[in-house]
N, C-alpha and C positions, 0 to 999 in steps of 0.2 A: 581683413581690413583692406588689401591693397585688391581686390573685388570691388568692394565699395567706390574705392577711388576712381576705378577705373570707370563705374557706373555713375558717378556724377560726371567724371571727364564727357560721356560719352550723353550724359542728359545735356550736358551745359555746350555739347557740339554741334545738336542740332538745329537750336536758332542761332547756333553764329554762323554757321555754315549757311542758315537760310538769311539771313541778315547781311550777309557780306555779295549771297547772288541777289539780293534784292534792290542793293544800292549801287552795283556794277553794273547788274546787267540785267535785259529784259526777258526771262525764258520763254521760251517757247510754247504754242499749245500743248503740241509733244511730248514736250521735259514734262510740263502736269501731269496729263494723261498715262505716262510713264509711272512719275515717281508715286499718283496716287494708285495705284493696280498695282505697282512693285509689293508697294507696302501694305496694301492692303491683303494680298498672299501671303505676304510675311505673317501677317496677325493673326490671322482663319486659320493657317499650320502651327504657329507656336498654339493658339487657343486650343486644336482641336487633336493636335500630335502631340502635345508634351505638357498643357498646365492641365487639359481634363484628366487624360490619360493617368498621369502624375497622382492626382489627386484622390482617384478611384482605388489607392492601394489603403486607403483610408478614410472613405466616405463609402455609405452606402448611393444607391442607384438617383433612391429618391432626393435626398438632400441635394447631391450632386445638382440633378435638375434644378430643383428649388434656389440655390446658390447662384446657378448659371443665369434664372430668370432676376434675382436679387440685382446681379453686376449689369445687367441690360437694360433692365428698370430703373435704375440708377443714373444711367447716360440719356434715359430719354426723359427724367425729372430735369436735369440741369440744362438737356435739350432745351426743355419748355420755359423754365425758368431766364435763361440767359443762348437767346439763339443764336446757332453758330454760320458767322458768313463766310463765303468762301470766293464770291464774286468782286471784278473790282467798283469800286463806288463811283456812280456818276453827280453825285454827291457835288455843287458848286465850290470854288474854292475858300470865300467866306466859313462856311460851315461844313468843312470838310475836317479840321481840326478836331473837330466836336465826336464827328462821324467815326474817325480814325482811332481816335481812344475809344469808342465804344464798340469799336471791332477788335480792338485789342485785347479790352476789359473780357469780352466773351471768351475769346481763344482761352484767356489765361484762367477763365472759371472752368472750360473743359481741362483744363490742366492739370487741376487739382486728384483730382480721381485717375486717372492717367499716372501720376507721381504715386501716388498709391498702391497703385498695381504693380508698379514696380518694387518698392517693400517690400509687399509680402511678396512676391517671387522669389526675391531676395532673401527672405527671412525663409523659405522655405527651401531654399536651396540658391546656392550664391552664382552658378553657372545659369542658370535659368533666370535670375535676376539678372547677369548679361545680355541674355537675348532677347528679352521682354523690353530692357534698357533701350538695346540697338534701334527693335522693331520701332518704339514709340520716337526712338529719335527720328528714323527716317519717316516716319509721318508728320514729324516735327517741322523738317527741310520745308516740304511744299505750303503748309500752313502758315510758318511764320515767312516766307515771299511776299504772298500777296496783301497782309497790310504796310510789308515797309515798303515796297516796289511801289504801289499807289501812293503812301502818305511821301516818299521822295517826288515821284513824280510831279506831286500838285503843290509841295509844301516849297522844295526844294531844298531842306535841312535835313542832313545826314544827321546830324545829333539827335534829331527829332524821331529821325524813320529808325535810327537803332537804336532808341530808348524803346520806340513800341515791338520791334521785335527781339530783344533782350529782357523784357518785361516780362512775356509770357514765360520763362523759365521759370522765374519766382513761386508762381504757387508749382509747381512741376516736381520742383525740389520741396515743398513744403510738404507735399504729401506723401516724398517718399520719404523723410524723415519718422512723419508720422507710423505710416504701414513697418518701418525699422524698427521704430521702438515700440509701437504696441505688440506687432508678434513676436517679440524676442520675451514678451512676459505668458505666453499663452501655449496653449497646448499644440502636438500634431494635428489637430482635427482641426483644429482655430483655425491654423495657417492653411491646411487642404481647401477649407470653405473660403478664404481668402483666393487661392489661388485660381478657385469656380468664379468667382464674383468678377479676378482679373478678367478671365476668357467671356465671361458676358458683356466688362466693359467695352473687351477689345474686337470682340464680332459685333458689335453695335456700333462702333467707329466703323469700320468696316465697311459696313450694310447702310447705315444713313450717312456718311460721308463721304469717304474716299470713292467708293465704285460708283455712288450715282453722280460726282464731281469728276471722274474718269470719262464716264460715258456721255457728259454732256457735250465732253470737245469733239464727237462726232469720230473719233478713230478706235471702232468698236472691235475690230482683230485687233487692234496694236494694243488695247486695255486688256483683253481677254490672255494674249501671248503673255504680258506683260505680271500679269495676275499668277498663270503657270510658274515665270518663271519665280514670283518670291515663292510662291509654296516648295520648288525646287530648291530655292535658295536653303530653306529652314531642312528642309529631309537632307539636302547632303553636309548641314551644320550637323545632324544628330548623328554622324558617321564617323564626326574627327573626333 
């Protein structure tokens, strides 16, 4: 239990963390560039060093794949369905309002499945639902910036720009709820194929996200260093 708590603490830290630099201050290309390559190391090392690996002591070769394609097919349905922005809106002030919830609305649908993956991690092993928690929050930071940093900017209501980026938690938590309580009724294998499905949602974050949102601020060593170092980050986590 006190696992759990610590893994809502740390869901519920990363839009306030990004909600509190969005209404202070204005980050940097840099900070982006950074924290989407950090994190996106993070996710390709937890996916590919500890929920495949993990999961292969209980899945055969095939399934494995089939799962991993499952979790990545998944994030580019809700891709298609509710697209995710990552730019700021030049959007006029009138009908910026409008725009601003409908960047929010998006973040918070990729949310869902992201909460999820954290469950079953969770449900599959409670230290590994830590670090899946961690990963997704620090991809959390940079995402929830850029609609409150904009909707402060044009709106000038901080109540406003932190309802949209405390918003997106909501479904985040809904899904890990859900992934909690459904694998806690299901078998080893349930939860392994669960944890396959994690690693395809989280290389597909990844791969259509964060690296090509890295490499558009033009600081292609500083993304790539940056990238090393979260995969770094997770291999000297697997040590403690």
């Amino acid at each position: 239990m006190s696992n759990l708590i610590w893994i809502l603490f740390i869901v519920i830290l990363g839009p306030v963390f990004g909600t509190i630099i969005g209404i202070l201050i204005k980050p940097s290309e840099r900070f982006f560039c950074l924290s989407f390559s950090f994190t996106a190391g993070v996710m390709l090392a937890v996916a590919f060093f500890q929920l495949i690996p993990e999961s292969m002591k209980e899945l055969s070769i095939p399934i494995v794949i089939i799962s991993f394609l499952v979790g990545f097919s998944i994030m580019f349905i809700v891709d298609q369905i509710v697209p995710h922005f990552h730019g700021v809106s030049n959007t006029p002030e009138e009908s910026f309002e409008r725009t601003s919830a409908t960047i929010t609305a998006g973040i918070a649908m990729h949310n869902l499945p992201e909460g999820f993956a954290i469950g079953a991690s969770f449900s599959a092993m409670p230290e590994l639902g830590l670090i899946v928690a961690s990963a997704i929050a620090l991809h959390d930071v940079p995402e929830t910036i850029v609609p409150v940093s904009t909707s402060y900017s044009i709106l000038g209501n901080r109540k406003k720009a932190s309802f949209n980026g405390l918003a997106v938690t909501i479904p985040t938590l809904i899904g890990l709820f859900i992934g909690v309580l459904m694998l806690n009724w299901v078998t080893t294998n349930l939860i392994a194929i669960a944890m396959v499905i994690t690693a395809g949602i989280m290389v597909y974050i990844s791969g259509d996200e964060l690296l090509p949102a890295a490499q558009d601020f033009g600081y292609k060593h500083l993304a790539n260093f940056s990238l090393a170092g979260g995969i770094s980050f997770v291999l000297l986590l697997g040590m403690i």
